[in-house]
N, C-alpha and C positions, 0 to 999 in steps of 0.2 A: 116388229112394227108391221103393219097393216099399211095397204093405201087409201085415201081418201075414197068415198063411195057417194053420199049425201051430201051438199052443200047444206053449210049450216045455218042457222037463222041466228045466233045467237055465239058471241066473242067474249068468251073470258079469260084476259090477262090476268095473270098468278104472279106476283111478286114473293116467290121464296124467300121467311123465313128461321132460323133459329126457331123462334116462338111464336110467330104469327105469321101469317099469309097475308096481303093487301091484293084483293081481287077487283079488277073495273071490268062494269058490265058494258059493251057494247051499244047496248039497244035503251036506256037510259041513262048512261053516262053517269051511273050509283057508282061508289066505292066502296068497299066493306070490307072491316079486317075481322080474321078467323085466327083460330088461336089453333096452332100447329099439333095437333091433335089427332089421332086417327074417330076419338069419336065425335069430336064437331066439323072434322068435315066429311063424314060420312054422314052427318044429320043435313049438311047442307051439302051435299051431291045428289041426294036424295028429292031434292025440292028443286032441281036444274030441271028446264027444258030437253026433253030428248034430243032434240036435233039442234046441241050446242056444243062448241067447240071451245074447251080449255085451252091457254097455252103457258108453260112455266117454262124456265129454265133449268139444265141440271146447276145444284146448288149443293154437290158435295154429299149427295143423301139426303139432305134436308127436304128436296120434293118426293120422299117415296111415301112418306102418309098420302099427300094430294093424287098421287098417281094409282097410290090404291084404292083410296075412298072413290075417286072416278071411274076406275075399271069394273068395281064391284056394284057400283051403280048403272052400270051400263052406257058412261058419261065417255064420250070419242077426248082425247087429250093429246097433245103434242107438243113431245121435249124436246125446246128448242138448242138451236147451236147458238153459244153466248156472243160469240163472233158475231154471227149476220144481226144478231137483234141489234148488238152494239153499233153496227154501220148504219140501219135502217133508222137509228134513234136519232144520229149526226146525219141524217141526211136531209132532217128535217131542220138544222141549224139550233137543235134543242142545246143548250149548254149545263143546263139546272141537271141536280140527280137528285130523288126523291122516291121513295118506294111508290107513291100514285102515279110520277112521271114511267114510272119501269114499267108498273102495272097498263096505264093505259097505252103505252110501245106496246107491248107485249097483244095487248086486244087488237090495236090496229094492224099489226106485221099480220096477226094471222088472217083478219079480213081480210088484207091485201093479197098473200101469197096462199089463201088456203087451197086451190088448186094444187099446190106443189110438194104442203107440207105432210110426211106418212106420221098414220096414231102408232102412239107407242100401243106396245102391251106390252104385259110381263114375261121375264125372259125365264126361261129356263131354269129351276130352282137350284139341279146340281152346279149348272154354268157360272150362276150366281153365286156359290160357293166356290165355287173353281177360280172365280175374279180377285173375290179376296185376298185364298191363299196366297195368286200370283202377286199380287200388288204386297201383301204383308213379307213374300219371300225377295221379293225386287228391294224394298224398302230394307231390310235386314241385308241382302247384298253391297250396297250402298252403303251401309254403314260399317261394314266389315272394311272396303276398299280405303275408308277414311280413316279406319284407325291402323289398318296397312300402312297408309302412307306416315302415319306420326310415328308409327314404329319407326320408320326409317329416318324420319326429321332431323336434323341435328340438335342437339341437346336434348331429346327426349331420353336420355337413359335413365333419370331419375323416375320418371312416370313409367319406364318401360314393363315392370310386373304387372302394371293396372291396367296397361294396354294388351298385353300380351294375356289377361286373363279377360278380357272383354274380347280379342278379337277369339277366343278358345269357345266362349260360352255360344258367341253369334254363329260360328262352323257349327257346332251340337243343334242350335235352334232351325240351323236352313239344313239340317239334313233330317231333322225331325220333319219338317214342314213338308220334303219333298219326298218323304214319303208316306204323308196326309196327301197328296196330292197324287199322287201314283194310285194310291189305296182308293180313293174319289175317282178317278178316270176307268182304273175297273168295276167298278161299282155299276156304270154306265156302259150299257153295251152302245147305242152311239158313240159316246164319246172315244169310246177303246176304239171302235173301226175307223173313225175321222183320225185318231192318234195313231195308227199303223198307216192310212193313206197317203198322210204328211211325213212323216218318216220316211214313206219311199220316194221324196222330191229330196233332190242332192241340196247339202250343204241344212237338213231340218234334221236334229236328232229329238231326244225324250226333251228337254227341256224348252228348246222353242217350239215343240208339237206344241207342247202343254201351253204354254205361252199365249200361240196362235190359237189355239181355242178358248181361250179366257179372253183375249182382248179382242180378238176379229171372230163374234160371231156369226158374221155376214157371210162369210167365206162358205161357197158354193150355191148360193144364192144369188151372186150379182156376174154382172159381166167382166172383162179381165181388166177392161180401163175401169169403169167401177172398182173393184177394187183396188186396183191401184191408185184411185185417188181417194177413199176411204185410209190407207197405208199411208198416204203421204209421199207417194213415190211415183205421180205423175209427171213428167216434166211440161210448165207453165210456158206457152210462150211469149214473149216483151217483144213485141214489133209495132213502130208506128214510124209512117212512112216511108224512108225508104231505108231507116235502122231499124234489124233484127236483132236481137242483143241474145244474150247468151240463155238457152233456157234454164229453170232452176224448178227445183223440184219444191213444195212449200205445205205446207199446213199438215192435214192428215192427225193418224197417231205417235206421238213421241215414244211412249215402250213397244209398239211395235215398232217402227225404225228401227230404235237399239236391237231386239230380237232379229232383224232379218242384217241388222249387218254384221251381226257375227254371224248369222247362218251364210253369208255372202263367201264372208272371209273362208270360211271354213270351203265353201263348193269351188271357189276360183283357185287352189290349191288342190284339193283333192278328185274335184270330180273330172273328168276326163273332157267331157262335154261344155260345163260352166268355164275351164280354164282354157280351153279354147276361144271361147266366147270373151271372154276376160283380153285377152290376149292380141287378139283382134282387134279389139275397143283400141287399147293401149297402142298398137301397131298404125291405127287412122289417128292417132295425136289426142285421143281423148287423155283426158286426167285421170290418176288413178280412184279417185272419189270419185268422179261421174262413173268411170265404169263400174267400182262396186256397187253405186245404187243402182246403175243399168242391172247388174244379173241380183240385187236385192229386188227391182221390180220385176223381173224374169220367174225367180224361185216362187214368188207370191201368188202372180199369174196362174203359172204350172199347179199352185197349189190348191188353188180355187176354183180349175179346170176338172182337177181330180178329185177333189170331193163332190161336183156338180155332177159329174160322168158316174160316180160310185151309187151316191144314192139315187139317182136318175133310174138305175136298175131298178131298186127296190118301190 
């Protein structure tokens, strides 16, 4: 992603989707639906004002025609967080859902906040490869654990061969996968050095490197509270008047959390420095989940300090 540069003349909401796009224009209040296509909306990115500003939602993949016909049109676009669009729509006391109603949200949030909002661009072709695997090898993990658990169910002994040869096939697929994923990181001399950087932060081995570079490409590009609340592991705080209430960490990335809290677990045991740290937490009456997300916010930090410092050289 890019920062804003040019204020735009020109707002168009994208309602994402399956089969069509419903787009509202800004500057005369037109609606128009496009049929999800890479070549009619590259016939119609082409005909956009230069200094106009798309805005869509992610919608599952479903927006990466509109974000390419844009980019290769030279068309500025920004993909929104479904969250703020959703509060900014209720704030207007809208109660209706309708694809024009999304679409023209969508136009107004970005007039509104366009100072604030960064344009995508395309990410990285291997990284993008690298997301998949991760998410297809997470997905396959998940499903190994659940038929783990039926193995152990009570009265599953009649289903147990069918389970016990599904949970056999899914081990062969996640050790295939992880090493399509290995092979893919050498592949990339970036990515191999960012994967060695991360490994030398306590409690990250090969699997949450990897991990960490498919879901937090941001990592060594932002600042440490930055990323930490990209992660999901800033603590929020609830105070009004003269009640402070308890802080709690909130939103961010859900498979990153799960990643950094078994890298947690693993440094508040092993590492000599984290278990310290750990330790301390638990000695001032913290809980034992606040202090792991404490040294899960901690390892993320260090981790995003150290690939900033690393290629900061180069």
């Amino acid at each position: 992603m890019s920062a804003q540069t040019n204020i735009p003349c020109q707002f168009l909401g994208c309602d994402v989707g399956k089969a069509e796009i419903v787009v509202f224009d800004s500057r005369d209040s037109s609606c128009v639906k496009l049929a999800n296509t890479p070549q009619a909306l590259a016939r119609w990115a082409e005909g956009l004002e230069r200094e106009c500003l798309a805005i869509c939602e992610a919608t599952g993949g479903y927006e990466a025609n509109l974000l390419t016909a844009l980019l290769n049109a030279g068309r500025s676009v920004h993909r929104a967080d479904a969250r703020k669009v959703k509060a900014f729509i209720r704030s207007f006391g809208t109660l209706g859902k309708t694809d024009t109603i999304d679409a023209r949200a969508l136009a107004l949030y970005g007039a509104e906040r366009v100072q604030h909002l960064r344009r995508w661009s395309a990410p990285n072709e291997t990284r993008l490869k690298l997301q998949g695997l991760i998410h297809a090898r997470q997905d396959m993990v998940a499903q190994r654990t659940a038929c783990s658990n039926r193995l152990k169910a009570p009265g599953a002994q009649e289903a147990q061969p069918y389970f016990t040869a599904l949970a056999d096939c899914l081990d062969q697929q996640i050790a295939a996968i992880e090493t399509q994923i290995s092979t893919l990181i050498a592949s990339d001399d970036h990515l191999t050095k960012a994967a060695a950087v991360l490994r030398s932060v306590p409690g990250i081995g090969h699997k949450t490197a990897f991990a960490l570079l498919a879901l937090m490409p941001e990592l060594g590009t932002c600042s440490g509270k930055q990323i930490a609340s990209l992660a999901g592991l800033a603590p929020h705080p609830r105070q009004s008047g003269n009640a402070d209430a308890y802080r709690h960490v909130r939103g961010g990335r859900p498979d990153v959390k799960k990643a950094m809290f078994m890298a947690a677990l693993s440094a508040s045991t092993r590492s000599k420095t984290m278990k310290i740290v750990y330790q301390r937490l638990i000695a001032n009456g913290k809980k034992p989940l606040v202090a792991i997300t404490a040294i899960m916010r901690k390892i993320i930090v260090i981790a995003n300090a150290k690939l900033r410092d690393k290629f900061a050289e180069q």
